[in-house]
C-alpha positions as CSV (number, residue, x, y, z in Angstrom):
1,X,124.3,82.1,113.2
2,X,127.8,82.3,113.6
3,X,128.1,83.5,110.1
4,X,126.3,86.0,109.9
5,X,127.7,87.4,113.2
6,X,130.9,87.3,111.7
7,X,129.6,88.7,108.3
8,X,128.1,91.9,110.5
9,X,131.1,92.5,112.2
10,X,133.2,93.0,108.5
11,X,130.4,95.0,107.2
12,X,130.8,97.3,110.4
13,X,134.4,96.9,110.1
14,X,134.5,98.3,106.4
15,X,131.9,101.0,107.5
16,X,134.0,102.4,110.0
17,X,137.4,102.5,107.6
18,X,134.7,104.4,105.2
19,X,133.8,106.9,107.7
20,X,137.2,107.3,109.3
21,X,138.4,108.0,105.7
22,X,135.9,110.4,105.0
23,X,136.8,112.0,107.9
24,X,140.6,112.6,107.1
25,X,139.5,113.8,103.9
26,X,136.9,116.3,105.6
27,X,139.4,117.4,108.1
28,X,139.6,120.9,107.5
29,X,135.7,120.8,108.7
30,X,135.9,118.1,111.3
31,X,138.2,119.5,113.4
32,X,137.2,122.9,113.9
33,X,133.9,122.0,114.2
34,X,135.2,119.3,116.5
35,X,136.8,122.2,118.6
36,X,133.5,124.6,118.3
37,X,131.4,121.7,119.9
38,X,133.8,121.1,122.5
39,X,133.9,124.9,123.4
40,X,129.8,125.3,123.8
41,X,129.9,122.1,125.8
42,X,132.6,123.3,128.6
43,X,130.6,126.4,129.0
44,X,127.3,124.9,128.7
45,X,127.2,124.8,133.2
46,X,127.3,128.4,132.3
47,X,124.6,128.8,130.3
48,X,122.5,126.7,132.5
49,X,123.7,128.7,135.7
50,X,122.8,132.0,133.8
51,X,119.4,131.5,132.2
52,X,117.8,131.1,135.7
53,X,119.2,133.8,136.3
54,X,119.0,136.2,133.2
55,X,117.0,136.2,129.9
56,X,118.8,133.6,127.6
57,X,119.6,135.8,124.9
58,X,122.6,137.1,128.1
59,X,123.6,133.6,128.7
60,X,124.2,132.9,124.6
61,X,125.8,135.8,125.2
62,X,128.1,135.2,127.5
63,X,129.0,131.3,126.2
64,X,130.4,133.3,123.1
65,X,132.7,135.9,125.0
66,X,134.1,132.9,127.1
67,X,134.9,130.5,124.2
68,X,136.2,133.4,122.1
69,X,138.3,134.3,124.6
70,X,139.6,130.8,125.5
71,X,140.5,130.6,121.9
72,X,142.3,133.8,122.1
73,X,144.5,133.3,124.6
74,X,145.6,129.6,123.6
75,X,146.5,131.1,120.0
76,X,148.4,134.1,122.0
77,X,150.1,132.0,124.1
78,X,151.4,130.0,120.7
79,X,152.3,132.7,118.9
80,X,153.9,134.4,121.5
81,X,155.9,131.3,122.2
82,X,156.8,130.8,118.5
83,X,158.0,134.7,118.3
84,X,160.1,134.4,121.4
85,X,161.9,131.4,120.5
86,X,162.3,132.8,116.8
87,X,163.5,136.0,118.3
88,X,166.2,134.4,120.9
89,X,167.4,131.6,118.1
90,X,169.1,133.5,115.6
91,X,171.4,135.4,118.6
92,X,172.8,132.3,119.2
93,X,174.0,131.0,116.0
94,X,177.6,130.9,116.2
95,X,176.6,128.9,119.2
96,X,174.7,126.6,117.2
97,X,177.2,126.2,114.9
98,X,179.9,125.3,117.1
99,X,177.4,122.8,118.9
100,X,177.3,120.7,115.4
101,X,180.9,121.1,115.0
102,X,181.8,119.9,118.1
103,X,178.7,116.8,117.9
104,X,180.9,116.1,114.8
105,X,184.2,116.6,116.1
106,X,183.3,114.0,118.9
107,X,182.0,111.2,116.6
108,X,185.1,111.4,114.1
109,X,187.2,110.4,117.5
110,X,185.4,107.3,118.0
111,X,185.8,105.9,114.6
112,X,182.6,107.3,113.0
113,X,183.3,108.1,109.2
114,X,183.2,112.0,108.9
115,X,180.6,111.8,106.1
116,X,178.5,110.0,108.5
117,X,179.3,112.1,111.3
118,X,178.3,115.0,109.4
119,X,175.2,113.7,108.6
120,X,174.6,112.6,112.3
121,X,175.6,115.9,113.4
122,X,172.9,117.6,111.1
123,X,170.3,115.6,112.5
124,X,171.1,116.8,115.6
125,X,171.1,120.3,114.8
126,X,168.8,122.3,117.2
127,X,168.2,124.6,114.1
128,X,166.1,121.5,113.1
129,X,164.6,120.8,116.1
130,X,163.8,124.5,116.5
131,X,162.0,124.1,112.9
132,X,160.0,121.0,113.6
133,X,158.3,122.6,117.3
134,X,157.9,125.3,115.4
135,X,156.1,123.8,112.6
136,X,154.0,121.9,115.1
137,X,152.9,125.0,117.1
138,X,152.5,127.0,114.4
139,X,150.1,124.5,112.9
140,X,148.3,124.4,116.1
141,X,148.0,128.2,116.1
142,X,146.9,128.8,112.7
143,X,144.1,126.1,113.4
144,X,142.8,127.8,116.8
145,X,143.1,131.4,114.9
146,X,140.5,130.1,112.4
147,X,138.6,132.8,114.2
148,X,135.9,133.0,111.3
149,X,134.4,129.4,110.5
150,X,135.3,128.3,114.6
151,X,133.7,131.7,114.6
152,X,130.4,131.1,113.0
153,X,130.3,127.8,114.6
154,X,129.8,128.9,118.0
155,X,127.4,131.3,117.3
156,X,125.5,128.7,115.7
157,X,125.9,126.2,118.4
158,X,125.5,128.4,121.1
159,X,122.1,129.5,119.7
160,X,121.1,125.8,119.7
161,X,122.1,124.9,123.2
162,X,118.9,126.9,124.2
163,X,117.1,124.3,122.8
164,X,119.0,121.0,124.0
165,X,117.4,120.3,127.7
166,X,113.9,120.3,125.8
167,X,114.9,118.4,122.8
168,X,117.0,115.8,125.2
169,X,113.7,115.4,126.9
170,X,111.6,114.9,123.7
171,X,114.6,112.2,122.6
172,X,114.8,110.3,125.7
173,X,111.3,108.6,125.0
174,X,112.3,107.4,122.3
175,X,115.7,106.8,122.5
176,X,117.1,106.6,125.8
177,X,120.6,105.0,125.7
178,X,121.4,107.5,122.9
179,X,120.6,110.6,125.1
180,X,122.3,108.9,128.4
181,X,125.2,107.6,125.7
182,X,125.7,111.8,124.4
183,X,125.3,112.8,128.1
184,X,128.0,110.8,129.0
185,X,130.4,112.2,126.2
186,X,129.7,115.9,127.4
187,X,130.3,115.2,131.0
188,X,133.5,113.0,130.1
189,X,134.7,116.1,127.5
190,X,134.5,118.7,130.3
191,X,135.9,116.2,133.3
192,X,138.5,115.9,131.0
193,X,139.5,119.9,129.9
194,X,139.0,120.5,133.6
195,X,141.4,117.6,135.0
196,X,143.7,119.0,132.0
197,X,143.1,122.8,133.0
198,X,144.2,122.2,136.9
199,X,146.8,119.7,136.0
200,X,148.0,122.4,133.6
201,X,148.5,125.4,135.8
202,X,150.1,123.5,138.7
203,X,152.9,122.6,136.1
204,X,152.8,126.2,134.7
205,X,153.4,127.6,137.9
206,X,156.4,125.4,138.5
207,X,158.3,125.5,135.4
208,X,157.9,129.1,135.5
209,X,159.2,129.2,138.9
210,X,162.2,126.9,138.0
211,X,163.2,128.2,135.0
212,X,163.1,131.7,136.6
213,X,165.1,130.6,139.3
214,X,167.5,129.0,137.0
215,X,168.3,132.0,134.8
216,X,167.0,130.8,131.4
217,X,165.4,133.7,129.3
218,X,161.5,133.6,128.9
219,X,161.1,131.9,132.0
220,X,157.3,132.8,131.9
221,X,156.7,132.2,128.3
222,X,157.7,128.9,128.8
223,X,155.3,128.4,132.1
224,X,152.3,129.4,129.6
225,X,153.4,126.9,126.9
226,X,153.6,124.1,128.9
227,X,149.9,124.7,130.2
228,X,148.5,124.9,126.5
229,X,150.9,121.5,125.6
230,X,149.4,120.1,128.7
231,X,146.1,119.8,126.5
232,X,147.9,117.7,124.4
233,X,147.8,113.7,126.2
234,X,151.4,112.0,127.2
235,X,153.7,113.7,124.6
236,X,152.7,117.3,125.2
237,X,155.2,118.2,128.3
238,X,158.2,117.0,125.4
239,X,157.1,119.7,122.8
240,X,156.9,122.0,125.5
241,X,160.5,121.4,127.2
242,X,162.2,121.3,124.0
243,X,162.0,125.5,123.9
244,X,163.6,126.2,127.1
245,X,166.0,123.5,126.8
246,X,167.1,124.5,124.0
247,X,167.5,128.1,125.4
248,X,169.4,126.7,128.2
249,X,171.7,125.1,126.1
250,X,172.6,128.7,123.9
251,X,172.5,131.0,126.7
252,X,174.9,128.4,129.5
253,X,176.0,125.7,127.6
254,X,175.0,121.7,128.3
255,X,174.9,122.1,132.2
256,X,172.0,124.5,132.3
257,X,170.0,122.6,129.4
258,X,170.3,118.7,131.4
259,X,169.2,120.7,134.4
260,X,166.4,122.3,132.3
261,X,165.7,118.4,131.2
262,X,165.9,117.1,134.3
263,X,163.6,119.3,136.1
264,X,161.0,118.6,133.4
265,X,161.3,115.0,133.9
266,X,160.5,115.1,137.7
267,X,157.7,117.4,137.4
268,X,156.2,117.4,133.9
269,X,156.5,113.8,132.9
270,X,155.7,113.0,136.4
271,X,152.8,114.6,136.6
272,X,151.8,114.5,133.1
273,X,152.3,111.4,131.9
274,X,152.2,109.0,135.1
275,X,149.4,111.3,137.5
276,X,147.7,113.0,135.2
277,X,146.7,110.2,132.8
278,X,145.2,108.2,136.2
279,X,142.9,110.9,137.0
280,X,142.0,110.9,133.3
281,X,141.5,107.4,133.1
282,X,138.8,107.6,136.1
283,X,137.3,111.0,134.9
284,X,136.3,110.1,131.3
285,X,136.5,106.4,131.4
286,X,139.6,105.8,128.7
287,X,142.6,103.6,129.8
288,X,146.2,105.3,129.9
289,X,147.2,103.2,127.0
290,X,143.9,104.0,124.9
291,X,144.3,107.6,125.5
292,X,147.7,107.9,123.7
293,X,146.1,105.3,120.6
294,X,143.8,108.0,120.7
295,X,146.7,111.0,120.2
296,X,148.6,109.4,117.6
297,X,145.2,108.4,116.0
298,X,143.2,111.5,115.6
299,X,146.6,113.3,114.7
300,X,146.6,111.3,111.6
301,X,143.8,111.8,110.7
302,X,142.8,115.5,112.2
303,X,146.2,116.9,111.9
304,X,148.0,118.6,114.6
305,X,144.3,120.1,115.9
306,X,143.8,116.0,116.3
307,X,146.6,116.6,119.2
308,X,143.9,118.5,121.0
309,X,140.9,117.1,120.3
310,X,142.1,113.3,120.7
311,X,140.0,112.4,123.8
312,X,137.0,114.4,123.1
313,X,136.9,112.8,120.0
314,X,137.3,109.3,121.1
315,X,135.0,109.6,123.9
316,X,132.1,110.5,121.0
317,X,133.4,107.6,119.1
318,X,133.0,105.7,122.5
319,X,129.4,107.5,123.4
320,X,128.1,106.3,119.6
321,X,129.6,102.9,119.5
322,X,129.5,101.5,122.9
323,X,127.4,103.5,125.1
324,X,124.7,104.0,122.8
325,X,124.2,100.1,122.1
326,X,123.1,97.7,124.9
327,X,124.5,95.2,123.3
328,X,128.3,96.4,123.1
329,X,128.4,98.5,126.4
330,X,130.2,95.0,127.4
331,X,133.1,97.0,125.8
332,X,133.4,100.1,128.4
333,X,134.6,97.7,130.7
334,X,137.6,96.9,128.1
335,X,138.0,100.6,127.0
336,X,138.6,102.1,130.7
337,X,140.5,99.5,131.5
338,X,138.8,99.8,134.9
339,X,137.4,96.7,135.6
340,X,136.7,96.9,139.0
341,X,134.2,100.0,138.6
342,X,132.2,97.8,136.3
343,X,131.3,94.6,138.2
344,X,128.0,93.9,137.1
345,X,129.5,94.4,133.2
346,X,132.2,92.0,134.2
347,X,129.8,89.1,135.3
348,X,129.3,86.4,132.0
């Protein structure tokens, strides 16, 4: 008995490493459709709200104009982003350049060999930082302004989400835990873009308020990127301080850029990384520590769109795996890390 328990759990094993591979090879597909699916189910209170309301064809309608829109604006506020941190850069290079020579400079003085200090001092070189946030936003960007095949998607998806209450109804007799299992990843998807969302725009508002108040150019560009990086779980207020800190550094020198740093720290990483993740945790069942797995996870294998999509993606994982079998929903208990909320599961 015992062997063939074990034998099922290496033939599931290899089945997943199958699928997750096919996945990363598919990812081009997966992830915007990924992104299209989470769109129509945010909106889908919408569509519910509006067809008792109006004929359907108004709420499809209106589904479409929201998501397009969302999409819109998250590309904008990228690009944007990008262009005013390209824009600002290259004003400052004599700046830069004397930044690296002085990094250099101060590592020959304590003994450090002056090839090696070059070489330390090039990796240091906010030019190079400037190129990898930029790489990483611009990624993001181009894979939100996949307008046409996110496009198409919605439309598609939108259409069929007419059709889900009656077809839920028809699968629930046959397959209960299923339906209650995908239920549980849509509500858990838009718990978490909403905790996200609200957690974003209170640390918008004060960065932009900060920065403003502390002089460093693009004060409100800055505020908008670190709502769209607050999408992004743990790590997402560091790729969005790393633009304004660096600005601070070029436009007043090292005082203005550890202020810049510091005031990130209190209130982004604060409530980013040590509140926000709590209120995650509880919304959409997924312990602190699984939900940055998750983030360096699906960015392997997504790309950087996996950044985004991380929890979404892990709670469907979690829905089709877990929730969806009697017989491993022990595991939710494990996964949320939340023992307490699940004493019945907890009993042997």
């Amino acid at each position: 008995m015992n062997q063939s328990r074990a034998f099922r759990v290496l033939v599931g094993a290899a089945a997943m490493v199958i699928v997750v591979g096919g996945i990363k090879a598919a990812a081009g597909i997966v992830a915007p459709t990924m992104l299209a699916l989470t769109l129509t189910i945010v909106f889908h209170p919408l569509r519910g709200y509006l067809e008792r309301r109006t004929p359907s064809w108004v709420a499809t309608t209106a589904v479409l104009v929201s998501a397009y829109l969302m999409i819109i604006v998250f590309a904008l506020a990228l690009v944007i982003s990008l262009g005013q941190l390209a824009s600002l850069v290259p004003t400052y290079a004599p700046q830069l350049n004397d930044y690296v020579g002085n990094v250099a400079s101060w590592l020959q003085a304590r003994g450090v060999d002056s090839s090696q200090s070059e070489t330390m001092a090039q990796a240091l070189d906010p030019t190079r930082i400037v190129g990898v946030v930029t790489s990483i936003l611009s990624n993001i960007a181009d894979a939100l302004g996949n307008l046409f095949f996110v496009g198409m998607l919605l439309i598609f998806m939108a259409v069929d989400a007419a059709y889900v209450g009656r077809i839920t109804e028809i699968a629930r007799v046959h397959r209960p835990s299923v339906v209650d299992a995908m239920s549980s990843f849509a509500r858990g998807t838009r718990s978490y873009l909403g905790v996200s969302a609200v957690f974003g725009l209170i640390v918008a508002v004060l960065d932009t308020l900060v920065l403003w108040a502390m002089g460093v150019p693009g004060a409100f560009v800055w505020g908008v990127l670190a709502f769209v990086t607050n999408f992004i779980p743990n790590i997402g207020f560091v790729i969005g301080l790393i633009p304004p800190a660096l600005v601070a550094l070029l436009e007043s020198g090292p005082g203005l850029m550890l202020a810049v740093i510091l005031v990130y720290c209190l209130l982004n990483l604060v409530i980013q990384s040590i509140i926000q993740p709590r209120y995650v945790a509880v919304a959409v069942g997924l312990s602190t520590s699984l939900t940055f797995v998750s983030l360096i996870f699906w960015t392997w294998v997504l790309g950087p769109l996996g950044a985004l999509m991380a929890v979404p993606m892990s709670l469907l994982f979690k829905a089709i795996l877990v929730q969806a079998d009697p017989d491993s929903r022990w595991l939710d208990v494990v996964i949320s890390g939340r023992p307490d909320e699940h004493p019945s599961a907890a009993a042997p």
